[in-house]
Backbone of each chain as nested JSON, in Angstrom:
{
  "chains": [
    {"id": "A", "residues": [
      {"number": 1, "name": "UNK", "atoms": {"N": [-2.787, -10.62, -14.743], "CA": [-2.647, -9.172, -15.01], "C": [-1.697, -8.584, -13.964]}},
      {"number": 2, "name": "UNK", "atoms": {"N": [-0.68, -7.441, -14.754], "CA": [0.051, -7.482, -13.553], "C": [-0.411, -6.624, -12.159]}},
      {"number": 3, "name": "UNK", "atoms": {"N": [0.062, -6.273, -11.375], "CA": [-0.6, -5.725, -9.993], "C": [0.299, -4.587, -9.866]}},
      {"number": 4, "name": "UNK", "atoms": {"N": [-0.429, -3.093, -9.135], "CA": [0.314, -1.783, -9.059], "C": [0.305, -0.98, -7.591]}},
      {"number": 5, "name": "UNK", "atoms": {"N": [0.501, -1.052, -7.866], "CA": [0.613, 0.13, -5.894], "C": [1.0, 1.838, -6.028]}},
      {"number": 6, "name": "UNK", "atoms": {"N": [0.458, 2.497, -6.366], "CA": [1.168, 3.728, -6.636], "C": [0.675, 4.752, -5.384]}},
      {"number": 7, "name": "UNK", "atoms": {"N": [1.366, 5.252, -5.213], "CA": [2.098, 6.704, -3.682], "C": [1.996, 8.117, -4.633]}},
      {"number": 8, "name": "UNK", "atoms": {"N": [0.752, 8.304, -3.578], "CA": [0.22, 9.962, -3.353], "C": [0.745, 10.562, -2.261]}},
      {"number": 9, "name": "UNK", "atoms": {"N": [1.683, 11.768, -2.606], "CA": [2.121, 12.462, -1.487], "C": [2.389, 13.762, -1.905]}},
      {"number": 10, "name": "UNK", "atoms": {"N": [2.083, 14.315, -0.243], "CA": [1.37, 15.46, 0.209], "C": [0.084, 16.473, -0.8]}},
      {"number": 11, "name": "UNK", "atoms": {"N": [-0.727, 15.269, -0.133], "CA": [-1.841, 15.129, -1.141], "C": [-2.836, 16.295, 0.097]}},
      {"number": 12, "name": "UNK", "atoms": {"N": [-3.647, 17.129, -0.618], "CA": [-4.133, 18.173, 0.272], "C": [-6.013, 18.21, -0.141]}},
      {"number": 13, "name": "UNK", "atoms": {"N": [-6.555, 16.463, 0.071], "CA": [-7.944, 16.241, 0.4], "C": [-8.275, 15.855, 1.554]}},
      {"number": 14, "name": "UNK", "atoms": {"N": [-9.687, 15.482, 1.766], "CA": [-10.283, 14.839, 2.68], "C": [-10.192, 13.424, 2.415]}},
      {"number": 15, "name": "UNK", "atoms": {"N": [-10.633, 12.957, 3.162], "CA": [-10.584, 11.067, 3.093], "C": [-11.951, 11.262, 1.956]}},
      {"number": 16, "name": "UNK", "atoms": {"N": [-13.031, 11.722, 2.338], "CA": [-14.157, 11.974, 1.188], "C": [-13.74, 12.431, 0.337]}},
      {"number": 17, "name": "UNK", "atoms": {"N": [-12.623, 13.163, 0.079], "CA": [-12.446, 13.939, -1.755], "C": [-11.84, 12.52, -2.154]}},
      {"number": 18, "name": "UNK", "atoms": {"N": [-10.754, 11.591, -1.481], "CA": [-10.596, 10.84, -2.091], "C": [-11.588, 9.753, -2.068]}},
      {"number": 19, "name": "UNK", "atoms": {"N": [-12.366, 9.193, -1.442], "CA": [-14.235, 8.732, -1.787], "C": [-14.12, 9.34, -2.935]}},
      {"number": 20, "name": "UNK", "atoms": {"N": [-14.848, 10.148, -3.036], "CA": [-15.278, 10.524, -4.869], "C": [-13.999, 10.209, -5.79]}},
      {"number": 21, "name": "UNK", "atoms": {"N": [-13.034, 10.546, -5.64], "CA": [-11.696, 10.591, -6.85], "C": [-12.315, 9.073, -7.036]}},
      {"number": 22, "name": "UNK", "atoms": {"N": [-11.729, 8.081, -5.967], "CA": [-11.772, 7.029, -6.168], "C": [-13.006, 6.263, -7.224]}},
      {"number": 23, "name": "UNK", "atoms": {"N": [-14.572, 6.862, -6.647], "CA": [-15.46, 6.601, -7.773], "C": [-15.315, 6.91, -9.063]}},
      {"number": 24, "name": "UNK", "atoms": {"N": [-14.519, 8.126, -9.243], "CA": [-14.113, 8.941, -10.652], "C": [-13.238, 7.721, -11.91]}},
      {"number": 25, "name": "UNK", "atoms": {"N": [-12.661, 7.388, -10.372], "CA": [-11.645, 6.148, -11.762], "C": [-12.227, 4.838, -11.577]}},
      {"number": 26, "name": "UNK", "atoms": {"N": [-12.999, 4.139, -10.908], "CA": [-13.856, 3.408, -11.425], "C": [-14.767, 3.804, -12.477]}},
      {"number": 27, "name": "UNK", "atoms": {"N": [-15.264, 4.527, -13.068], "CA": [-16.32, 5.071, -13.495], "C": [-15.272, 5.145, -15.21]}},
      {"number": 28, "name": "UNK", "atoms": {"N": [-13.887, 5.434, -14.971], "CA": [-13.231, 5.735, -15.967], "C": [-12.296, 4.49, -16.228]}},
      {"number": 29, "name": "UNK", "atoms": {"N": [-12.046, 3.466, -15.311], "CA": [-11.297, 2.785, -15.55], "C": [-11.074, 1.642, -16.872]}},
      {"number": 30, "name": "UNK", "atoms": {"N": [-12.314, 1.465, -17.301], "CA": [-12.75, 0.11, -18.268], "C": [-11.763, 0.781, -19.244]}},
      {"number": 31, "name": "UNK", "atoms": {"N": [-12.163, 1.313, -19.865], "CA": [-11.613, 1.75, -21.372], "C": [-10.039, 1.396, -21.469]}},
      {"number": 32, "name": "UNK", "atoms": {"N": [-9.591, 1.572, -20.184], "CA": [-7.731, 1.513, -20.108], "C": [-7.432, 0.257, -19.647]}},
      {"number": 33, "name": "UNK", "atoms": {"N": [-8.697, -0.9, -19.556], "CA": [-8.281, -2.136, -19.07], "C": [-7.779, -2.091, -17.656]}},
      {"number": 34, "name": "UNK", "atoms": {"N": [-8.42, -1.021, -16.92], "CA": [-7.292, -1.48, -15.432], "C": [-8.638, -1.66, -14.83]}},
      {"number": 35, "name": "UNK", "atoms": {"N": [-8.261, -1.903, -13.082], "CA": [-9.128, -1.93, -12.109], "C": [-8.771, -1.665, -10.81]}},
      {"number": 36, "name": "UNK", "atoms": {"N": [-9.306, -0.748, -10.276], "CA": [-8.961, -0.059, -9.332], "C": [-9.647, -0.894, -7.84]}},
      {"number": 37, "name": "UNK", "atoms": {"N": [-8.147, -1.427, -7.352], "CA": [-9.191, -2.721, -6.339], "C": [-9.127, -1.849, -5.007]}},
      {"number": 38, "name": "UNK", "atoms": {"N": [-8.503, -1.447, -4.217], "CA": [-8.506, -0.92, -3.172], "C": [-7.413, 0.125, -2.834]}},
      {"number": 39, "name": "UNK", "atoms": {"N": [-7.936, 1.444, -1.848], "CA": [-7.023, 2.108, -1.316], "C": [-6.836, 2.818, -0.28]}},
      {"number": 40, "name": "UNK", "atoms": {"N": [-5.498, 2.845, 0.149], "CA": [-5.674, 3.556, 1.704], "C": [-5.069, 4.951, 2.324]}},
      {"number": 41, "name": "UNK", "atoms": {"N": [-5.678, 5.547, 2.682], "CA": [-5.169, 7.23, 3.017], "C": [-4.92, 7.646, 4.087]}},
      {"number": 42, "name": "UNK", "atoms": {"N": [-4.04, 8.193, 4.057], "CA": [-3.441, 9.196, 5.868], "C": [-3.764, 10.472, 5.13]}},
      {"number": 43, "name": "UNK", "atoms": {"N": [-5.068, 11.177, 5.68], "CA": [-5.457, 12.744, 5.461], "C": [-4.131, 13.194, 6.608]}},
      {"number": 44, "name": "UNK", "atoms": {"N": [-3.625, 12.751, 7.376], "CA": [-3.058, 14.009, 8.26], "C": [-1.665, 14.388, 6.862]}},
      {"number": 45, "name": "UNK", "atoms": {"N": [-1.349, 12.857, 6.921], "CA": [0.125, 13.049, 6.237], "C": [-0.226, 13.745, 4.708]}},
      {"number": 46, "name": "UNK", "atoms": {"N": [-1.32, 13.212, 4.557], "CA": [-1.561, 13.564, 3.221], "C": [-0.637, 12.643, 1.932]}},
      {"number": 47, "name": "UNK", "atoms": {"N": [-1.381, 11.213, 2.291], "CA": [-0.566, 10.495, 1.27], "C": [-2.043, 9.366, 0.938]}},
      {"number": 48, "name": "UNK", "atoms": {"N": [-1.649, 9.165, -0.162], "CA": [-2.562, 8.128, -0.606], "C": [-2.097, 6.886, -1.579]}},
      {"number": 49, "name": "UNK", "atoms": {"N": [-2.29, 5.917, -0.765], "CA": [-2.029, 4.393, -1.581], "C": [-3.277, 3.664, -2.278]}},
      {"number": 50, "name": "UNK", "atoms": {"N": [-3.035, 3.783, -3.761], "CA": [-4.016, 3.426, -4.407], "C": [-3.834, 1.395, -5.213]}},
      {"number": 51, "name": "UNK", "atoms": {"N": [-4.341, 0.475, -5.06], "CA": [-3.749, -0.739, -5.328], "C": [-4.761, -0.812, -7.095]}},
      {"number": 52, "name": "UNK", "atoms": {"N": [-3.957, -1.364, -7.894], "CA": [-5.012, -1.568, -9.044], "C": [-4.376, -2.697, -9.789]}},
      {"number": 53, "name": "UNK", "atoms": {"N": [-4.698, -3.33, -10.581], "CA": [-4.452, -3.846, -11.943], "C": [-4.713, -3.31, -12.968]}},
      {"number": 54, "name": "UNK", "atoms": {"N": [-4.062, -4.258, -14.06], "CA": [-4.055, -3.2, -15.145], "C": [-2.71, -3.804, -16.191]}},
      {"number": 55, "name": "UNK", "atoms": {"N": [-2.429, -3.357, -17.113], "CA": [-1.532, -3.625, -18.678], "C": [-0.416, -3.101, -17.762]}},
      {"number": 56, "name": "UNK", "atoms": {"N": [-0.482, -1.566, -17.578], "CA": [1.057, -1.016, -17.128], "C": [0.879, -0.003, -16.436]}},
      {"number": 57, "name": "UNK", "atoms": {"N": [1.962, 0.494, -16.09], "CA": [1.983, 1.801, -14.86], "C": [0.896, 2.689, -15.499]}},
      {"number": 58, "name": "UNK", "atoms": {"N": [1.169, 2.95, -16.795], "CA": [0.85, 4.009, -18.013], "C": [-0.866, 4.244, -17.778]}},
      {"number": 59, "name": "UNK", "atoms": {"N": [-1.175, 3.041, -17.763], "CA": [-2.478, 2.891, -17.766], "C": [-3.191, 3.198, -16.672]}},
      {"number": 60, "name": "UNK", "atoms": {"N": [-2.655, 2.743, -15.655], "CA": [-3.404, 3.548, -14.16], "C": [-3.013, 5.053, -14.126]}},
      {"number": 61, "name": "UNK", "atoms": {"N": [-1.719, 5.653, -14.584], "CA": [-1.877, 7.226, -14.41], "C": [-2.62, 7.316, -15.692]}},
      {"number": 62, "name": "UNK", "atoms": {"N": [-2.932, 7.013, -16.946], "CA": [-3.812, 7.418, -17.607], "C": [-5.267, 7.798, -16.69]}},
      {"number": 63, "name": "UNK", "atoms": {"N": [-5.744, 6.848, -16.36], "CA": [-7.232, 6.234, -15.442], "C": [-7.348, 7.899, -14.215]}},
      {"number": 64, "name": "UNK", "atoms": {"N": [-6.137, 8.066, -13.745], "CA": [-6.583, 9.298, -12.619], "C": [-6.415, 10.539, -13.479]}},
      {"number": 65, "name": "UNK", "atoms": {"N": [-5.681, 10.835, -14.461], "CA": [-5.476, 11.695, -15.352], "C": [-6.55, 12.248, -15.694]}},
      {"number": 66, "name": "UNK", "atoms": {"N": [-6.964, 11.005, -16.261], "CA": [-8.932, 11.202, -16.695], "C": [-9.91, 11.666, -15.924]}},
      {"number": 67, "name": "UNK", "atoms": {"N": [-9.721, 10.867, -14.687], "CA": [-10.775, 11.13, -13.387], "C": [-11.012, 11.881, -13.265]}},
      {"number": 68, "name": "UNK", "atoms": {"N": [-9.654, 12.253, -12.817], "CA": [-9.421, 13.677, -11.734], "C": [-8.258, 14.536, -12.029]}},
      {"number": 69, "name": "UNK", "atoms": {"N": [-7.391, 13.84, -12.828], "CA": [-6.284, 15.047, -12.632], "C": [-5.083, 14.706, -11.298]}},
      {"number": 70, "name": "UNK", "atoms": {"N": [-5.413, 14.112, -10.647], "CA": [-4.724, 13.794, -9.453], "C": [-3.336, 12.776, -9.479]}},
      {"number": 71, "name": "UNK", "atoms": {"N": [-2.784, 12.724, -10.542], "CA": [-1.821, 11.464, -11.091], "C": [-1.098, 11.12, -9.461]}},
      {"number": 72, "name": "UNK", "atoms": {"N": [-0.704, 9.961, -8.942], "CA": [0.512, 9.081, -8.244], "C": [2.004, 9.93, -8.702]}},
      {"number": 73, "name": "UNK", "atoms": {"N": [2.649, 9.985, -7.503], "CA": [4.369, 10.583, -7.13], "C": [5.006, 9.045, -7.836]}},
      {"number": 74, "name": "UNK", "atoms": {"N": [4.915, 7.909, -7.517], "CA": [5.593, 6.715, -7.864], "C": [4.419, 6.011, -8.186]}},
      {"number": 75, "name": "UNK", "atoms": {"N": [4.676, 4.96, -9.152], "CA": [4.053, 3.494, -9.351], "C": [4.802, 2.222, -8.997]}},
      {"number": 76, "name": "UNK", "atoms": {"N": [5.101, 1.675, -8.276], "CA": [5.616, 0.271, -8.258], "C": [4.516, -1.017, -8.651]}},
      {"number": 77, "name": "UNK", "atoms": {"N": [5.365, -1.773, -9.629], "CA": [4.798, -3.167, -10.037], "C": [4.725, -4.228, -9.168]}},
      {"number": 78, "name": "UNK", "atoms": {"N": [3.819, -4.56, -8.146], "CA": [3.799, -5.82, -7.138], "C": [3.873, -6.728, -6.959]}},
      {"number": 79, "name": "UNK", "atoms": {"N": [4.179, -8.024, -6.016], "CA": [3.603, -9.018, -6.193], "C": [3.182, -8.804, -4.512]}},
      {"number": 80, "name": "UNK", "atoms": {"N": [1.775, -9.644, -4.375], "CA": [1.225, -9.816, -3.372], "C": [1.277, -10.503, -2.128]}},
      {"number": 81, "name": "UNK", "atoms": {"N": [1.636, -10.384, -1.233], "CA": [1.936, -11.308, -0.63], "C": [0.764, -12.049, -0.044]}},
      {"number": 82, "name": "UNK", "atoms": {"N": [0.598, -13.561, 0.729], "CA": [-0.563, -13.839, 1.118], "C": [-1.638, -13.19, 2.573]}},
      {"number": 83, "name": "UNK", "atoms": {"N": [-2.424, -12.738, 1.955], "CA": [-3.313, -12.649, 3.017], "C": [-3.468, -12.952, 4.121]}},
      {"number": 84, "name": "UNK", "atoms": {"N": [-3.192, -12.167, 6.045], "CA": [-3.21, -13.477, 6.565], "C": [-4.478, -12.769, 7.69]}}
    ]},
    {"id": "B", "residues": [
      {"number": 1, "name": "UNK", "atoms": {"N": [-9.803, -0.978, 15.599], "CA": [-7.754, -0.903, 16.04], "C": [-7.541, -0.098, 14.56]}},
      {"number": 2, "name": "UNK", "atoms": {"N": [-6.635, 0.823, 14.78], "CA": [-6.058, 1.261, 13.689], "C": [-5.562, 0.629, 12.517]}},
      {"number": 3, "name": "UNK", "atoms": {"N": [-5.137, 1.157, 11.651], "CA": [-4.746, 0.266, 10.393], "C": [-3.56, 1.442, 9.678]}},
      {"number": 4, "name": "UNK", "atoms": {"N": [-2.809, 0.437, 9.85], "CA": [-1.049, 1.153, 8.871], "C": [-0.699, 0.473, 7.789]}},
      {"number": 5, "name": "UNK", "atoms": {"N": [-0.008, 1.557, 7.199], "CA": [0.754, 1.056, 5.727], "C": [2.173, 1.575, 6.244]}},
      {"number": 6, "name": "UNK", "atoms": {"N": [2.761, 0.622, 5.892], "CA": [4.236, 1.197, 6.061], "C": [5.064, 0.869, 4.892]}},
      {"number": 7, "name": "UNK", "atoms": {"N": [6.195, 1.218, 4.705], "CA": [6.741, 1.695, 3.444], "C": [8.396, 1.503, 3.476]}},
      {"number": 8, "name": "UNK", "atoms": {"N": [8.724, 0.449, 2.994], "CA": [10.012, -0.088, 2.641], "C": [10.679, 0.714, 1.672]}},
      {"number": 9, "name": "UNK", "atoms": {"N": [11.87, 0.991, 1.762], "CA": [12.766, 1.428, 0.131], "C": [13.702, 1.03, 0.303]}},
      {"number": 10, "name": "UNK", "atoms": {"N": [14.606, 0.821, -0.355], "CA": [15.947, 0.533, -1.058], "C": [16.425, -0.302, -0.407]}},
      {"number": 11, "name": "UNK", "atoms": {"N": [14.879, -1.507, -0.382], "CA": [15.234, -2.741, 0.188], "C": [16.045, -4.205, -1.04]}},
      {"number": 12, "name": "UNK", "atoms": {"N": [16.963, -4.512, -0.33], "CA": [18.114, -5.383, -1.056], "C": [17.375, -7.068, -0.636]}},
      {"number": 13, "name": "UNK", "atoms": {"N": [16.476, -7.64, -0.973], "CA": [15.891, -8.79, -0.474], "C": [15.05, -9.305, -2.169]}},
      {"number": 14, "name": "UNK", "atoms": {"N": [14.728, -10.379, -1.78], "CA": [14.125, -10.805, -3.432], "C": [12.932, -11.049, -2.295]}},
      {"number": 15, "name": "UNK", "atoms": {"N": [11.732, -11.215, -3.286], "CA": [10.536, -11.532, -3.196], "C": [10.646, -13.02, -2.085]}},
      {"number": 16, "name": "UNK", "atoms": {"N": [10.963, -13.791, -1.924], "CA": [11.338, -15.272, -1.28], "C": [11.704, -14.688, -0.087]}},
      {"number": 17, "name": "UNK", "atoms": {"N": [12.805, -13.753, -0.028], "CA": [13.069, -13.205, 1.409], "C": [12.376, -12.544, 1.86]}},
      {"number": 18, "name": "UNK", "atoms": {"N": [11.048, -11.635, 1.263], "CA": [10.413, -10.878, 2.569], "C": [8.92, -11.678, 2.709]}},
      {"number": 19, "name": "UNK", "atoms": {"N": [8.96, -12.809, 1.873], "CA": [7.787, -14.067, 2.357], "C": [8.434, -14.608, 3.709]}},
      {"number": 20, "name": "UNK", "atoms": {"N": [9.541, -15.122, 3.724], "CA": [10.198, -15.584, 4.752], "C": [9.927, -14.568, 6.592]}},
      {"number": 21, "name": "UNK", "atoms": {"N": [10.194, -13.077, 5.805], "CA": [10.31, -12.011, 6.658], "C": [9.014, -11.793, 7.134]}},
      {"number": 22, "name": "UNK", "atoms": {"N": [7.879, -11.911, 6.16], "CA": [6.707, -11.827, 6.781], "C": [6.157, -12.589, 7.949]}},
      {"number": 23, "name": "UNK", "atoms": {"N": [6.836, -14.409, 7.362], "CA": [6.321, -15.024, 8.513], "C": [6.606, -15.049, 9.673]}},
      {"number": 24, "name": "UNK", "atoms": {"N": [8.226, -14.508, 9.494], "CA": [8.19, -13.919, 10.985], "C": [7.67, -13.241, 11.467]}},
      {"number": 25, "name": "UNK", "atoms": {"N": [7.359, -12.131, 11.438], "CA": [6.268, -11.055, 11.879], "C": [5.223, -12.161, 12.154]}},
      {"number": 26, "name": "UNK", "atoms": {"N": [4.661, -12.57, 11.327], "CA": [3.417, -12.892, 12.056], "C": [3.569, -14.134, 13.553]}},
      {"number": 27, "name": "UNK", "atoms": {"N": [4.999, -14.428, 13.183], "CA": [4.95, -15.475, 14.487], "C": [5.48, -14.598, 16.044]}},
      {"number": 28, "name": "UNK", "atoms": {"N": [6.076, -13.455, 15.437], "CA": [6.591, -12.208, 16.156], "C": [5.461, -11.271, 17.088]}},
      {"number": 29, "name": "UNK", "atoms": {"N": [4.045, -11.297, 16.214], "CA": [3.199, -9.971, 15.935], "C": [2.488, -9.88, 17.452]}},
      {"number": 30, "name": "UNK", "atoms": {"N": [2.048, -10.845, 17.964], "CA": [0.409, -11.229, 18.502], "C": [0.914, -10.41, 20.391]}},
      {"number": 31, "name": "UNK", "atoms": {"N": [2.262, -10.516, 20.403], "CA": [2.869, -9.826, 21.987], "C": [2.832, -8.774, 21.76]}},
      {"number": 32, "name": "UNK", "atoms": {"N": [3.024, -7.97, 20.854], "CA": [2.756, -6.409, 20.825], "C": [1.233, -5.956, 20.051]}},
      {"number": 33, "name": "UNK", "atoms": {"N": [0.047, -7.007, 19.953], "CA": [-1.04, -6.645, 19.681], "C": [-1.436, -6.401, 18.103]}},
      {"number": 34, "name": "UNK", "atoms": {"N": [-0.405, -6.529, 17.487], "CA": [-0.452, -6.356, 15.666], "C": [-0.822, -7.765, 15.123]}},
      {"number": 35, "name": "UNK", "atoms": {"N": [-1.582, -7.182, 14.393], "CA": [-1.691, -8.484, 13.228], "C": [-1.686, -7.876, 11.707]}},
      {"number": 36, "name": "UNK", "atoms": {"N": [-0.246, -8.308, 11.109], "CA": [0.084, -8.06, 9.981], "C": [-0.636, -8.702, 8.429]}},
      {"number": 37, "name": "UNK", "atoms": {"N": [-1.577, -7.835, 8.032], "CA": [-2.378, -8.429, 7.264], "C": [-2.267, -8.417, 5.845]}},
      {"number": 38, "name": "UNK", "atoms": {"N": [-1.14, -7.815, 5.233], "CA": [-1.071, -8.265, 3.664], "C": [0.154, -7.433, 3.408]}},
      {"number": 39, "name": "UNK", "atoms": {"N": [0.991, -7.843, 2.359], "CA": [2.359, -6.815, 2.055], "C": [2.27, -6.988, 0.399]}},
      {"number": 40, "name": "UNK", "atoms": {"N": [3.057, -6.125, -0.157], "CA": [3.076, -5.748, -1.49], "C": [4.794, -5.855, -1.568]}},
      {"number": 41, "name": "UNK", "atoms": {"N": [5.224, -5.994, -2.751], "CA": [6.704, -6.008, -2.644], "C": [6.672, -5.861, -4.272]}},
      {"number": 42, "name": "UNK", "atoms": {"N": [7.796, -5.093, -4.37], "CA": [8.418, -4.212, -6.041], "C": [10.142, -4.898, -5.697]}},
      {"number": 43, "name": "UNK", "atoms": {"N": [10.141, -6.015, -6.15], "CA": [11.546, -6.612, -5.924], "C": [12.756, -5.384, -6.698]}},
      {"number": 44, "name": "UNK", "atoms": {"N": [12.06, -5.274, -8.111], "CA": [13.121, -4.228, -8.597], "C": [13.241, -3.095, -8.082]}},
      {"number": 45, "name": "UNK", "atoms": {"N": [12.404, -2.756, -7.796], "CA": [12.429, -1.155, -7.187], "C": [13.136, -1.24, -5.89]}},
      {"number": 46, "name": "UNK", "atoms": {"N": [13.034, -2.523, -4.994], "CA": [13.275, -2.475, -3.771], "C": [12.777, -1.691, -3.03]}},
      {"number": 47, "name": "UNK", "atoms": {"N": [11.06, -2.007, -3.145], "CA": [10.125, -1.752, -2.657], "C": [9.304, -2.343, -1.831]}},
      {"number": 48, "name": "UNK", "atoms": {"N": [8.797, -2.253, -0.262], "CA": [7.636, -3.442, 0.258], "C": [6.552, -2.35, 1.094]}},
      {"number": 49, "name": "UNK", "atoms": {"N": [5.922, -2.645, 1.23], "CA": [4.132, -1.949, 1.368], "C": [3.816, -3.015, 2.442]}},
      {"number": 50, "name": "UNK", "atoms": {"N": [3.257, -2.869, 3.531], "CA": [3.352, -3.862, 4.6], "C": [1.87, -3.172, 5.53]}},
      {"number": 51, "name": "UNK", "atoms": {"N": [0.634, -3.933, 5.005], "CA": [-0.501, -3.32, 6.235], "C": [-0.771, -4.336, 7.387]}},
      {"number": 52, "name": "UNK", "atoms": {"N": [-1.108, -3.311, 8.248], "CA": [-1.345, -3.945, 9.673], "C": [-2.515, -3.492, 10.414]}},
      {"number": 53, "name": "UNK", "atoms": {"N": [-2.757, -3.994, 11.331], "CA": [-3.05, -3.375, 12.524], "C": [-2.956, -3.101, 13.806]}},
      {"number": 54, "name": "UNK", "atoms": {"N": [-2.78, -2.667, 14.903], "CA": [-2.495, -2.423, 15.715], "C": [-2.269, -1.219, 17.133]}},
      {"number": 55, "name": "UNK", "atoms": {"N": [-2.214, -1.269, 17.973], "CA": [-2.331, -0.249, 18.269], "C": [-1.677, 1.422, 18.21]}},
      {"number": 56, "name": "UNK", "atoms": {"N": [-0.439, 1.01, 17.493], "CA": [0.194, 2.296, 17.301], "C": [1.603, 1.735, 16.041]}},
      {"number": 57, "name": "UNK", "atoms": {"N": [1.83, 2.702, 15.488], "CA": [2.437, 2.57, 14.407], "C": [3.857, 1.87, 15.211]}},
      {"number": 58, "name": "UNK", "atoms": {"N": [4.238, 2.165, 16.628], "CA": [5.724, 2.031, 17.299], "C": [5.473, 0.306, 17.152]}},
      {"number": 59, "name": "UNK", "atoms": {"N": [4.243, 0.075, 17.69], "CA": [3.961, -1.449, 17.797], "C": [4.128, -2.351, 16.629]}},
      {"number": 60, "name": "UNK", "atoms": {"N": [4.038, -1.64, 15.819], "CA": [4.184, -2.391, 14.111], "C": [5.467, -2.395, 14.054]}},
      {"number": 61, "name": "UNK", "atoms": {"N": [6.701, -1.635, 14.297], "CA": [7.585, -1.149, 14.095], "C": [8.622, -2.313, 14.934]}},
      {"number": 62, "name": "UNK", "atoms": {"N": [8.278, -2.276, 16.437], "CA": [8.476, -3.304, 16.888], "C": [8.747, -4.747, 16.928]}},
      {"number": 63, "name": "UNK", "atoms": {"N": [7.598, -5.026, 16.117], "CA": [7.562, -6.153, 15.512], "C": [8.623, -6.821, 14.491]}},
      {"number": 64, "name": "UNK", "atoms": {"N": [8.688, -6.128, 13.69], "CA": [9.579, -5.886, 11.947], "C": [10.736, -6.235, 13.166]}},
      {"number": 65, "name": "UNK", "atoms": {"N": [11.174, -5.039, 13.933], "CA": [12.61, -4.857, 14.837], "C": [12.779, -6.533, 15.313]}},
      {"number": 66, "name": "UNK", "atoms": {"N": [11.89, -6.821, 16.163], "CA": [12.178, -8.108, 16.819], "C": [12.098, -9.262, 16.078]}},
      {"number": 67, "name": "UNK", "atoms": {"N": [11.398, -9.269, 15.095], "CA": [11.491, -9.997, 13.551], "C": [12.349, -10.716, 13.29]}},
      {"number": 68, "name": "UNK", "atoms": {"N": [12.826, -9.289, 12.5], "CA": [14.035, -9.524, 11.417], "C": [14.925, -8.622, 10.968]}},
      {"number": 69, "name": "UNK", "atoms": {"N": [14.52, -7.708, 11.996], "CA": [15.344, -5.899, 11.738], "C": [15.016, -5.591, 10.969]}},
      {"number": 70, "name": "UNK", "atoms": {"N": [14.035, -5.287, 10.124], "CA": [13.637, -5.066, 8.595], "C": [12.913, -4.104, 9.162]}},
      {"number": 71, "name": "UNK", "atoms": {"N": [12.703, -2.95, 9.847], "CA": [12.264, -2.145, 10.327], "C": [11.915, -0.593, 8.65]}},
      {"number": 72, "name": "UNK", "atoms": {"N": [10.696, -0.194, 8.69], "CA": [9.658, 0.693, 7.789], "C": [10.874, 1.348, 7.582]}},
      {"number": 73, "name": "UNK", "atoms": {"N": [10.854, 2.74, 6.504], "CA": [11.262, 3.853, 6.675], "C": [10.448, 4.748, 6.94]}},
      {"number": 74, "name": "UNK", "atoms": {"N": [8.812, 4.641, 6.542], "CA": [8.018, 5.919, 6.566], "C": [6.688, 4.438, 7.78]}},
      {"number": 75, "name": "UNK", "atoms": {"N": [5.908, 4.969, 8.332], "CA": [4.33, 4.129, 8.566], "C": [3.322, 5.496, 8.901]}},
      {"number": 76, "name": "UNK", "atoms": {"N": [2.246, 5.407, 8.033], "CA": [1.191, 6.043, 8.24], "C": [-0.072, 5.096, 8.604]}},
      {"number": 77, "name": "UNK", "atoms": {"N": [-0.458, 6.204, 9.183], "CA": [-1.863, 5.264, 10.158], "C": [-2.563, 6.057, 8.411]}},
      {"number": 78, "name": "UNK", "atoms": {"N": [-3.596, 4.806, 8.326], "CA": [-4.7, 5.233, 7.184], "C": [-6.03, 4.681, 7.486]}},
      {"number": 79, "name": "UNK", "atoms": {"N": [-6.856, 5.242, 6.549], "CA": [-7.975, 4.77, 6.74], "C": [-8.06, 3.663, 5.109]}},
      {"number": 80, "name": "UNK", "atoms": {"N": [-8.7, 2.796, 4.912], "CA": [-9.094, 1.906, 4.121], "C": [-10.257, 1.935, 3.046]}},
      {"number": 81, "name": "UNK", "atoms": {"N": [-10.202, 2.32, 1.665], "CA": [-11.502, 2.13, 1.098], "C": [-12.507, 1.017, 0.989]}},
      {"number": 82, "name": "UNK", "atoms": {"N": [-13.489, 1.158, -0.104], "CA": [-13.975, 0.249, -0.117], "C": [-13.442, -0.894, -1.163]}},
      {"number": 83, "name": "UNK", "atoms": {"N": [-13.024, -2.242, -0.526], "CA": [-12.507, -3.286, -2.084], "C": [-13.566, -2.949, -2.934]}},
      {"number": 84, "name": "UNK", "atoms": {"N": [-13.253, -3.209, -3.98], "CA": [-14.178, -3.124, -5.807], "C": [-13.312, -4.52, -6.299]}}
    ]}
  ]
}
């Protein structure tokens, strides 16, 4: 499945509003086939990196659309590099 | 120790070259206290996503510099969700 990375910026929550968003699109994600694996936030900067799988870009901004309303500035398609 | 995402663009490298680039860093990382723990890369977009840790975003920065010059354009310190 392919892999996504999409960039939230000047995003104006708490690290907890994004806690909940984040539960919001798990909670919504099945139906669109994606999965929302991990993500990481700078409250100062106000940006948020969300990592998921999924069919296509389409489908993860569908998934926050739903949530929350909160759609990604960019999506880029990944490949992972290894873990170290 | 903190934890950064830093943020590549209108990087001209294929996927093979910033595997290469990574391992430098990590053979680079351990004198300035970073340990570079996973990267994302959008070959078309000329895109790379690069998390770490360390003590300050300059120290990550450092690293990349003494590397391979492949030095961020943006690094935010973030905080990390939970994997799903």
């Amino acid at each position: 499945m392919p892999l996504f990375m999409d960039v939230h910026r000047n995003v104006d929550a708490t690290v907890e509003d994004v806690v909940e968003a984040h539960k919001k699109d798990v909670e919504t994600q099945e139906k669109h086939g994606v999965k929302y694996l991990n993500y990481w936030v700078d409250e100062d900067e106000g940006a948020v990196f969300c990592l998921f799988e999924g069919p296509s870009k389409e489908a993860g901004e569908k998934v926050h659309e739903e949530a929350h309303g909160l759609t990604a500035d960019e999506i880029f398609e990944v490949e992972q590099g290894e873990a170290t």
